[in-house]
N, C-alpha and C positions, 0 to 999 in steps of 0.2 A: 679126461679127468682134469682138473682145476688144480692150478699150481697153487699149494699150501706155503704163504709167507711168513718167516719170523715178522711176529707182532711185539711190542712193549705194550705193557698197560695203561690207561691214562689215569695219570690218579687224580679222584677228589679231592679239591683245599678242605674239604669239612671232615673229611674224615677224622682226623685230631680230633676236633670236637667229639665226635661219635665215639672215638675209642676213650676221652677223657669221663663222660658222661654214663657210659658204658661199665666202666674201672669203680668207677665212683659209688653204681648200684650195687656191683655185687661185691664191693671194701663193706658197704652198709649195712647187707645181708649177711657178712661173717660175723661181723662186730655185733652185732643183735644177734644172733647164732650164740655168739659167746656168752656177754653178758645176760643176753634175755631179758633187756632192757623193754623192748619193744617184741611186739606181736608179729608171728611170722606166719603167713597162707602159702602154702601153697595152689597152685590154681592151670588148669589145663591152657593153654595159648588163646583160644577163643573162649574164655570161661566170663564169669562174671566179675573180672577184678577191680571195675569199676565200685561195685557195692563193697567189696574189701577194702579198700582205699578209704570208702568215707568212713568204716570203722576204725581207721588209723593202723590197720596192717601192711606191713612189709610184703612185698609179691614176688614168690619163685615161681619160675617156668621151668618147670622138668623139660617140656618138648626145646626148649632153648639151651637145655643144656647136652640134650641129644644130638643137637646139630652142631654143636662146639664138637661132641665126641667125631661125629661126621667128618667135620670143615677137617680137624686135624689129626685124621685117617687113625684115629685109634681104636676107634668101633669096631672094627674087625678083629682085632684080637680080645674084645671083651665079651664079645656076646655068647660067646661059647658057656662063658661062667655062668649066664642066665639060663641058658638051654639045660647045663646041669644041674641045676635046682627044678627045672620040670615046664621051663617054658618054650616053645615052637620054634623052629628055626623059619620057621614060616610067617609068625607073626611081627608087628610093629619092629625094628630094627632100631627106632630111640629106644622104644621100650626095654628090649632084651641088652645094648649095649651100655644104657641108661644104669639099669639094674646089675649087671657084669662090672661099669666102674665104682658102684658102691661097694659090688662084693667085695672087691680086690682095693677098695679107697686110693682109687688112681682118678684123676678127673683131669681136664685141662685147665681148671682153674688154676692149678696149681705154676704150670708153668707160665701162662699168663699174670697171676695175678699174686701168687705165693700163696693163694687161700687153700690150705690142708683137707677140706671138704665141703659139701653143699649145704647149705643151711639149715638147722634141723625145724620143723616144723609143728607150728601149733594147733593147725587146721589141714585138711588135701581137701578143692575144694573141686570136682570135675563137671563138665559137661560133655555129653555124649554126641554133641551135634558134628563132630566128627569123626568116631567110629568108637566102638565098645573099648577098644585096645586101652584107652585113656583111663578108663572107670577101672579097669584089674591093674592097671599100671600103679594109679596113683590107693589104690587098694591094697597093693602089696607093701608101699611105703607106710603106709595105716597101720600097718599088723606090726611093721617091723619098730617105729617110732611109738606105740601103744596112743597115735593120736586121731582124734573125730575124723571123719568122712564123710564130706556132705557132698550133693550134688544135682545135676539137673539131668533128668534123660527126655531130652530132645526126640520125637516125631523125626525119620528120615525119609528123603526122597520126595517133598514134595513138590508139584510144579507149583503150584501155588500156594503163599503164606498167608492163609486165610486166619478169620477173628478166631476159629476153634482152637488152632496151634497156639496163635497168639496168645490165648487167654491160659491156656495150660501151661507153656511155659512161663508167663507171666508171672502164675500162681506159684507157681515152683522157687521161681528165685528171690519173689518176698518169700517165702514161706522158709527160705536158710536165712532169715533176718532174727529172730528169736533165738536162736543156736549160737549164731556169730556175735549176739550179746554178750549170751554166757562166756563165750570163749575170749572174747575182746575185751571185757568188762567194761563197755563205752553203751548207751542206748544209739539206738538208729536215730541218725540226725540227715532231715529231707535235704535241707541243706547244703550242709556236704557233700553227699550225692550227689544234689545236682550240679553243685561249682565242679568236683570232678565228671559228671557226664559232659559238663560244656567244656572241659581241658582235653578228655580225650575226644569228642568231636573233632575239638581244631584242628587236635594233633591228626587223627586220621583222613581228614578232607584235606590239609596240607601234604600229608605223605600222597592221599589220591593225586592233587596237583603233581607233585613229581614225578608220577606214574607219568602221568596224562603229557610231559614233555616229549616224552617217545615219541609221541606223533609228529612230531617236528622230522623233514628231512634236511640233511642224517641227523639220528638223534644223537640227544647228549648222554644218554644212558643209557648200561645195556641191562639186561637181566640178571647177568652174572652181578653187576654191581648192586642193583637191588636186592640180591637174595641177603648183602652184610649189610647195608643201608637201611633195611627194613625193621633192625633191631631194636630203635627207639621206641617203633611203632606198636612192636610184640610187646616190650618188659615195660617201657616208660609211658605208654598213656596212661593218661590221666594225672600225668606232669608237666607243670611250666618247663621243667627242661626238656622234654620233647618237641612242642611247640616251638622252642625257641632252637633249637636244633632244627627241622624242620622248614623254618623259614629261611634260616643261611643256608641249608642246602638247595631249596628251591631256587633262591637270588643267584648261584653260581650256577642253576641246569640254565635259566634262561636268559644269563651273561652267555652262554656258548651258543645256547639258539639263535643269540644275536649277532653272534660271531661267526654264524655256522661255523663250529666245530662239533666233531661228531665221537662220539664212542671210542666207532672203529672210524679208522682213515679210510676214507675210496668205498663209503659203505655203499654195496650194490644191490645185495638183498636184506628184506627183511623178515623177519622170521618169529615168528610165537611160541613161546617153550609152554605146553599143555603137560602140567603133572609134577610130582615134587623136583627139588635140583637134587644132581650126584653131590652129594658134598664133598665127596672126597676126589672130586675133578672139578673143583668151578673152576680152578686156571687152568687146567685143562683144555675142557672144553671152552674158556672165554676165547683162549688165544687157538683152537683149533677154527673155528667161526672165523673171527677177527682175521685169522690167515688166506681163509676164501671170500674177505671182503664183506663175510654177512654178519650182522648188528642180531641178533636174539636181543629183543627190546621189550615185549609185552608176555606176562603171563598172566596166568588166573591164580597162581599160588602166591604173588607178591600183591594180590589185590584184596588177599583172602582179611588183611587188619583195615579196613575202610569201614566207621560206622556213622554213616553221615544220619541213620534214622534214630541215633539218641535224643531223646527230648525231657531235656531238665525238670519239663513240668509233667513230664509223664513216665517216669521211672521205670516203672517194673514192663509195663507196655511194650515200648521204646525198646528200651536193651533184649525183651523176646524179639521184636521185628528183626533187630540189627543183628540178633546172633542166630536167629534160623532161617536168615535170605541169605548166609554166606554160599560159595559156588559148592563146597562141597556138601551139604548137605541136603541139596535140590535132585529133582530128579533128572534122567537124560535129556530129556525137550527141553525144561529149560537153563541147563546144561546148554547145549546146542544154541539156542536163540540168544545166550550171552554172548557165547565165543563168535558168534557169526555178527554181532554187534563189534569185538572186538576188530575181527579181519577188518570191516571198514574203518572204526575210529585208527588205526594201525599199517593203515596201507598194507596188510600182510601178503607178500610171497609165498610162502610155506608155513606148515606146523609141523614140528618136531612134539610126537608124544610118546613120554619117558612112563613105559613098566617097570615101575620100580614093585621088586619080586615079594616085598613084604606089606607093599603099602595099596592093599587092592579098593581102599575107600579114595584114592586118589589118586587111581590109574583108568583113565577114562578112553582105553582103547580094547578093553575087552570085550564089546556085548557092537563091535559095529557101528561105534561114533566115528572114527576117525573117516568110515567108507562112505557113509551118510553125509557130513558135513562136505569135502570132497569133491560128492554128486551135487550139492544143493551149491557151492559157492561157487566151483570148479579151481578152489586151491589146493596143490598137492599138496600130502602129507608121508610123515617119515616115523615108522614107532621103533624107538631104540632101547632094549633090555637093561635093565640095573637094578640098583636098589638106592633109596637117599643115604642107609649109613654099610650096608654089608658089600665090601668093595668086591666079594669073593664070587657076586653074582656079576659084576661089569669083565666085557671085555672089550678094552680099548683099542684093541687094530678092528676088532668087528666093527666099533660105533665112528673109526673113523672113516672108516672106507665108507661105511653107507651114508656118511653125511658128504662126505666127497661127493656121492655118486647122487644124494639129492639135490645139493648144491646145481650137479651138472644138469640135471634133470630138469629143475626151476629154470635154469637158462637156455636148455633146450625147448623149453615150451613158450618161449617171451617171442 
């Protein structure tokens, strides 16, 4: 068995920025909350918030605010509240803990940031290109705010994003452009649009770039540090302050890649996290890794905000390609023909893939990926039980011992 060492974390110089910038969006979302000065969308994580933008709305992320309940383990005792109004203990765990801190008007914005509640909203605006939970989610908040509900439902599963999808979806998200008039009181201006399709571009091919340092050995970043790093990428594109976040952070991954300094110290393996984070163990788990020397450096769920097929002069097009080639809405082949792209751009040793118990659109160890991949690359893999926000489904001597025991395993087979 592999001796587990006390780790310290290394910290990011940008992070200040991230947390100033961070502070900054949702002081703006209260204060427009309040006064109603300004227009407020809500909008799913992968949704169209680009087209929101150019109407001059404010952007909430419910799934963003799900993972705040996650990160600071309070999910757990809210979800229950959702379950008693008549929702699954089976289902989305943002969604049910999401819905449990409104009932009870507990959020962590508050300790964070002093803000009393979430924004209330003038629009919920969803797309289904990641699984139904999103459209009843942001549906229940509709009924309860008496406000519109518009949305796109996304074609799932396909290996390839042919003109048919394209054009359906396409059609769909001009076609909430008439709606988001009436509701914005501003006309659609192409323009607009397109200055923010080209701001979140940047911002997302820059955040790609900071992915893409992992490849460096040892890298300068691990996964755990992208799961908080990625926040710009989720709430702020199609803002100069992303972008410009985005750039100092890159300038300090590949200061250390010059420096070879790494993540973890003495990193000896490297590893793929496949499937949501435990939120409520990323230090946890960063400094469980980090103690057996191994870096978790590349996933497919920090890669999930890259739209590098935005194209300014093809709006509606564009934004179908770039929101239904993301990894979860594809099917398992090519599924599979990504991650196996991955192990090589990643040098990968192992995968670690998290069933997480409520989130079965992004647990990709159920149906025989993990066996398949495996046999085709000959990297072992590790599937470890959880959920991203219900702590009540993890057990942490079970997930560490088996990561112990893959750790040994990777090394037993070198």
């Amino acid at each position: 068995m592999p001796e587990t060492k006390k780790t310290l974390r290394k910290k990011i110089e940008a992070t200040g920025l991230m947390n100033k910038y961070m502070a900054d969006y949702f002081y703006e979302l209260d204060a427009a909350s309040k006064s109603r000065d300004k227009k407020i969308a809500w909008c799913t994580s992968v949704g169209p918030a680009e087209l929101l933008h150019s109407f001059g709305f404010l952007v909430y992320y419910p799934e963003n605010h799900g993972a705040m309940l996650g990160a600071t383990r309070m999910a757990t005792d809210l979800i229950p509240y959702a379950n008693a109004i008549g929702y699954s203990p089976d289902i989305c765990s943002y969604l049910t803990s999401d819905i449990g801190s409104y009932l009870t008007n507990n959020t962590p914005l508050t300790k964070a940031y002093g803000i009393e509640s979430v924004p209330k909203p003038d629009v919920l605006v969803f797309n289904t290109n990641q699984c139904r939970d999103v459209q009843d989610w942001m549906a229940w908040y509709a009924n309860e705010f008496k406000a519109p509900l518009i949305g796109i439902n996304t074609p799932r599963t396909p290996t390839d994003v042919n003109d048919v999808i394209i054009n359906s979806v396409a059609e769909q998200i001009e076609g909430l452009t008439g709606k988001l008039e009436e509701i914005s009181g501003n006309k659609f201006d192409p323009k607009k649009l397109s200055a923010v399709m080209a701001l979140s571009r940047e911002c997302t091919e820059l955040w790609k770039e900071v992915l893409d340092t992992a490849a460096a050995k040892p890298s300068p970043i691990s996964f755990f540090d992208c799961t908080i790093h990625m926040g710009p990428a989720v709430v702020l594109r199609g803002t100069q302050q992303a972008v410009d976040y985005y750039k100092i952070l890159l300038a300090e991954l590949k200061e250390r890649v010059a420096n070879n300094i790494g993540a973890v110290d003495d990193e000896k393996y490297r590893i793929y996290w496949e499937g949501m984070p435990v939120w409520g163990r990323l230090r946890q788990h960063s400094e469980l890794f980090a103690g057996l020397n191994a870096c978790v450096l590349a996933s497919t769920y920090c890669n999930s905000w890259i739209f590098s097929d935005f194209d300014e002069n093809d709006h509606f097009r564009s934004m179908a390609k770039a929101y239904t080639e993301l990894f979860i809405v594809r099917s398992d082949s090519a599924k599979e023909h990504y991650i196996k792209k991955m192990i090589k751009t990643f040098a990968i040793d192992g995968i670690v893939y998290h069933d997480a118990k409520t989130c079965p659109n992004n647990s990709n160890c159920r149906y025989g990926m993990p066996q398949r991949l495996e046999k085709r690359t000959g990297v072992p893999s590790i599937t470890i039980n959880g959920d991203l926000n219900d702590m009540r489904m993890v057990s942490d001597e079970q997930t560490k011992t088996n990561i112990e025991a893959f750790i040994e395993q990777i090394e037993e087979n070198r």
